[in-house]
Residue, then its C-alpha position, 0 to 999 in steps of 0.5 A: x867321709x873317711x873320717x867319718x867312718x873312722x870315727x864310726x868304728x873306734x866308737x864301735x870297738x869302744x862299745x864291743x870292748x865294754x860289752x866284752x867286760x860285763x854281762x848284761x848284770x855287770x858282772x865280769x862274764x866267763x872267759x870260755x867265750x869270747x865274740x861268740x865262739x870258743x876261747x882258746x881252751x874250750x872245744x868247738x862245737x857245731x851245735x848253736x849255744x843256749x845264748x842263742x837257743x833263748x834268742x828269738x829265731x831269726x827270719x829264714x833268708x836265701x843268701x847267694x855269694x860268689x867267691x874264689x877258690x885256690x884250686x881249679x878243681x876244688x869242689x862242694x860234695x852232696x849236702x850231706x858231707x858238708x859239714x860246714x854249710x849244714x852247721x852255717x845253715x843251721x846256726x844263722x838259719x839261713x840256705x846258702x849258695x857258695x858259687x866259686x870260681x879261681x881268680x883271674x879272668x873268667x872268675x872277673x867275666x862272671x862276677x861283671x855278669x851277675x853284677x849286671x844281671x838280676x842274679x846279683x850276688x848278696x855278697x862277692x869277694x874280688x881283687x882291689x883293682x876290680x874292686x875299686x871299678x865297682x866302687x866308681x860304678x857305683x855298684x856297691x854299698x856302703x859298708x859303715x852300717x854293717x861293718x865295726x868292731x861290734x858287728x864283726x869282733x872276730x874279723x878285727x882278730x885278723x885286720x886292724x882299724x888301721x889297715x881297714x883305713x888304709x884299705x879305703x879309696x875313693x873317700x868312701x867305705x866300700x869295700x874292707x880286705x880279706x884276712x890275708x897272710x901275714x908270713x910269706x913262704x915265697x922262695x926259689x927251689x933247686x934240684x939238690x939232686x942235680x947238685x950233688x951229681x955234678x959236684x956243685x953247692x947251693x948257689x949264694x949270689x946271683x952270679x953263682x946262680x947263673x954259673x949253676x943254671x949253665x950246669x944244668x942246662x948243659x952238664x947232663x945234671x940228671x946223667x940220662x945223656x940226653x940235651x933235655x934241662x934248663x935250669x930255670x922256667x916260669x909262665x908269663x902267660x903272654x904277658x911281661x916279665x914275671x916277678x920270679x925272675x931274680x933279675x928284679x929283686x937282684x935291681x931291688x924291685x920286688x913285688x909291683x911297688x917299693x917305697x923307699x925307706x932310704x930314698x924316700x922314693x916311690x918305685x912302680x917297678x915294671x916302669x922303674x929306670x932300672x927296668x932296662x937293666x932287669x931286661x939286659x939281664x933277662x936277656x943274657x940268661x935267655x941268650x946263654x940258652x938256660x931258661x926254658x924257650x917256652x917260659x913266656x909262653x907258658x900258662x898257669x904252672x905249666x913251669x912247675x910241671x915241666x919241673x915236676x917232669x924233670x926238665x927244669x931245675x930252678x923254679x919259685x914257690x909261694x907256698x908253705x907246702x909247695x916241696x913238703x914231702x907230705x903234700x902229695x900233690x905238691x912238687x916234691x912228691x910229683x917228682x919222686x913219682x918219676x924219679x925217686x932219687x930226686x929232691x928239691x930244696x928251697x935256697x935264697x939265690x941273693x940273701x942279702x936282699x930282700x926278696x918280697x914284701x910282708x903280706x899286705x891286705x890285697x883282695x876285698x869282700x864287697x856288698x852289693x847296692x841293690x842287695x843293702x838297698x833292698x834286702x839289708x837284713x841279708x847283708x846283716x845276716x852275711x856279715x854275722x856269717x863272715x864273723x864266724x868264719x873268723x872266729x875259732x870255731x868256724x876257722x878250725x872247721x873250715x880249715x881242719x875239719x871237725x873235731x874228734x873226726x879230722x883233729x884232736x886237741x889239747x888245749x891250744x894244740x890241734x893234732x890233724x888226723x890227715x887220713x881222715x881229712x883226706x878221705x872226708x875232704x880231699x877225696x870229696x872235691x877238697x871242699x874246704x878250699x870253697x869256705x877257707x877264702x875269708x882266712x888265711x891258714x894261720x892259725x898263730x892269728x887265733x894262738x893256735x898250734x897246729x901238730x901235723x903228724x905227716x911233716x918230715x924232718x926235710x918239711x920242718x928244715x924247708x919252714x926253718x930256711x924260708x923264716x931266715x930270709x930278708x923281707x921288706x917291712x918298712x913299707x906296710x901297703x897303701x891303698x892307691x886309686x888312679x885320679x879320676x878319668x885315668x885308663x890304667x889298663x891302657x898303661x899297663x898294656x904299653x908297659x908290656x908292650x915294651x917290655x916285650x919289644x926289648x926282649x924281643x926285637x931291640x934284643x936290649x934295654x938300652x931303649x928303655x928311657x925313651x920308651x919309659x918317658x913315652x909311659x910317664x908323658x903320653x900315657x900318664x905315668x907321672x900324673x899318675x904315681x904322683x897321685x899315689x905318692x900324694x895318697x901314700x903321703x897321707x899315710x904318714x909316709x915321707x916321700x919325695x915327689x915322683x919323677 
């Protein structure tokens, strides 16, 4: 099945590549297009071009997607401040209804409602695991119809064939991944400020790390001569130990999963061996009292705004602009706010080890049966939608505005005007952030250069220090699927169970190889990754047999 189509989409892109050559009279076509949209030299434009004005007018369609937003309080304005959804209506003729929610829980809930309802929608986006539940419920449609290098030559700017293949599980084509972010700004910040005060430098090791959180637990960093800083804090929401913990990566485990590329060896880091070593030394940092009492506890960036208040003194960031002196929601204006002096700096605590993985296709866009069963010409018409998301035109006007409003450009530099992109969009429910979830913000993907007048030296030299750090590129993500019949929730809870049981009342890890077997025997563990390592195999990686 997979082969096949495989075999469907090479011979798609071979047909979109000679199409791309000629005119419909054989000769070579300009270049100011390409796919439909403006090239990199021509300006965008939300007017339908006179290729498709000579086109017949296609049949009016109601389309309804369900999709994530990054922010909880992002919202869409009255129809007639969005620009985006009047030129998408307008250009595919279409009436679309965006319902959004943030990923997690909830936003699960209600996709598992709608999906169940008649209100299905015409197309979702969700995460691959949920993904892969509706696959085996059967309650999505094959994509090899509707998806090639032909029906989409955009989205293929952003994800290769070989990605979209390793993208695939359970032998079918049934769901493709979202243009995902290929740099990785993730890093640990401190307190400069609380440094300079108590005569300390960036810590560079793990263990000057730890000698620097003891200071700001019980050095009075911020000299109100009150008992009130930790020097670390995350949200485990209830659940685990949180990746942030720089015991994991100090281990080498980082992010879920490690291939390998010395020991050729799949690594499940929660149930890795060296994870009762990552709880002992959890459990030396929470018993010497330096992490914030309240971090397992903590939900969603509870850590980041005690940190914002001035209570924590080292905490992780995932975004380019988490400490931009130009993001004003961000950390770093948040703390000024209250304390001018403040300043955080992002620094790498061991940088002699990777600390992440390079992005990875992770979460899917997935058609319903009923809807490609019933109404294919709404998948169709989605997808043609979705390909101009990707293309330039849609990714400028969904990421930056509209042009000679919220940007200039000069051939390939795109200048933000960001006081009218606050007033048009920010102050109107951020209503960007509803379309942005089919791209991410790169716009080097479309060889654009984006000019931000409000960025600070200080923002530039946060950019210039995360680019220095280590990341894993050896292992490019596969796609793994539990065999069949497997519970993986069940697992997962057990390993958190444990997880906790160490750190709470063992009070040690040295129980962890039994509890470890008990994971990989009577819950699975062994079947289980030994099945990935089988899959992974496939993708001409060269690993041993998982033990």
């Amino acid at each position: 099945m997979r082969n096949k189509w495989k075999t469907m989409l090479l011979a798609g892109m071979t047909l979109a590549m000679l199409l791309s050559a000629c005119s419909s009279t054989g000769k070579p076509e300009d270049k100011g297009t390409e796919g439909g949209t403006p090239s990199a030299s021509a300006p965008a434009s939300t007017a339908p071009s006179q290729e498709q004005n000579k086109e017949e007018k296609k049949e009016h369609l109601t389309l309804e997607w369900f999709t994530f937003v990054n922010q909880a309080t992002s919202n869409l304005p009255n129809a007639s401040d969005d620009f985006v959804k009047q030129a998408i209506e307008e250009r595919f003729n279409v009436t679309l209804n965006m319902n959004y929610m943030p990923v997690g829980e909830d936003y699960k809930k209600k996709l598992n409602l709608l999906l169940a309802s008649k209100d299905v929608p015409d197309m979702f986006t969700t995460d691959g695991r949920t993904s892969q539940e509706y696959i085996l419920q059967g309650l999505t449609a094959d994509m090899t119809p509707f998806v090639s290098p032909e029906t989409m030559p955009n989205y293929f700017k952003w994800v290769t064939l070989e990605e979209l293949e390793r993208y695939a599980i359970e032998d079918v084509f049934a769901r493709a991944p979202l243009p995902f972010a290929r740099s990785i700004y993730r890093s640990y910040y401190i307190r400069k400020d609380w440094l300079d005060n108590l005569n300390l430098e960036i810590p560079t090791s793990y263990d000057e790390l730890t000698n620097v959180l003891k200071a700001f637990t019980f050095n009075d960093p911020d000299g109100n001569k009150k008992n009130d800083t930790y020097g670390f804090s995350v949200s485990a929401g209830g659940n685990g130990m949180p990746w942030d913990f720089p015991q994991w990566y100090n281990n080498g485990l980082f992010q879920a999963t490690v291939v390998g590329e010395q020991d050729h060896m799949y690594h499940d880091n929660g149930s890795d061996p060296l994870a009762g070593k990552v709880v002992d030394e959890v459990l030396e940092w929470l018993d010497a009292g330096i992490v914030d009492p309240d971090w397992f506890l903590n939900k969603g960036m509870a850590h980041i705004d005690k940190a914002a208040q001035g209570k924590i003194g080292v905490v992780v960031g995932v975004d380019r602009n988490f400490a931009f002196d130009s993001n004003p929601t961000g950390l770093q204006a948040k703390t000024k706010s209250i304390i001018p002096g403040a300043e955080w700096v992002p620094f790498n605590p061991i940088p002699e080890k990777p600390q992440w993985r390079e992005g990875v296709a992770a979460s899917a866009f997935l058609f319903a049966k009923t809807a490609a069963d019933t109404s294919p010409e709404k998948v169709k018409r989605s997808i043609e939608i979705l390909d101009w998301l990707a293309s330039e035109e849609g990714f400028l006007m969904t990421h930056y505005g509209l042009e000679g409003k919220h940007y200039t450009r000069d051939g390939n530099k795109i200048t933000l005007n960001e006081d009218a992109y606050q007033k048009d969009i920010v102050d109107k429910g951020n209503f960007l952030d509803v379309y942005q979830f089919f791209t991410p913000d790169e716009a080097n993907v479309l060889g654009l250069e984006i000019i931000e007048p409000s960025m600070s030296d200080r923002d530039r030299e946060i950019v210039a220090t995360i680019s220095t750090y280590l990341h894993d590129t050896y292992y490019k993500g596969v796609n793994t699927s539990p065999p069949a019949g497997f519970n993986l929730a069940d697992f997962r809870t057990k390993m958190y169970e444990y997880h906790q049981k160490m750190l709470f009342d063992d009070k040690s890890g040295s129980n962890w190889p039994q509890y470890r077997e008990d994971l990989m025997t009577r819950y699975g563990g062994r079947k289980l990754f030994q099945a990935y390592v089988e899959q992974i195999r496939k993708a001409g990686y060269e690993l041993k047999d998982f033990e």
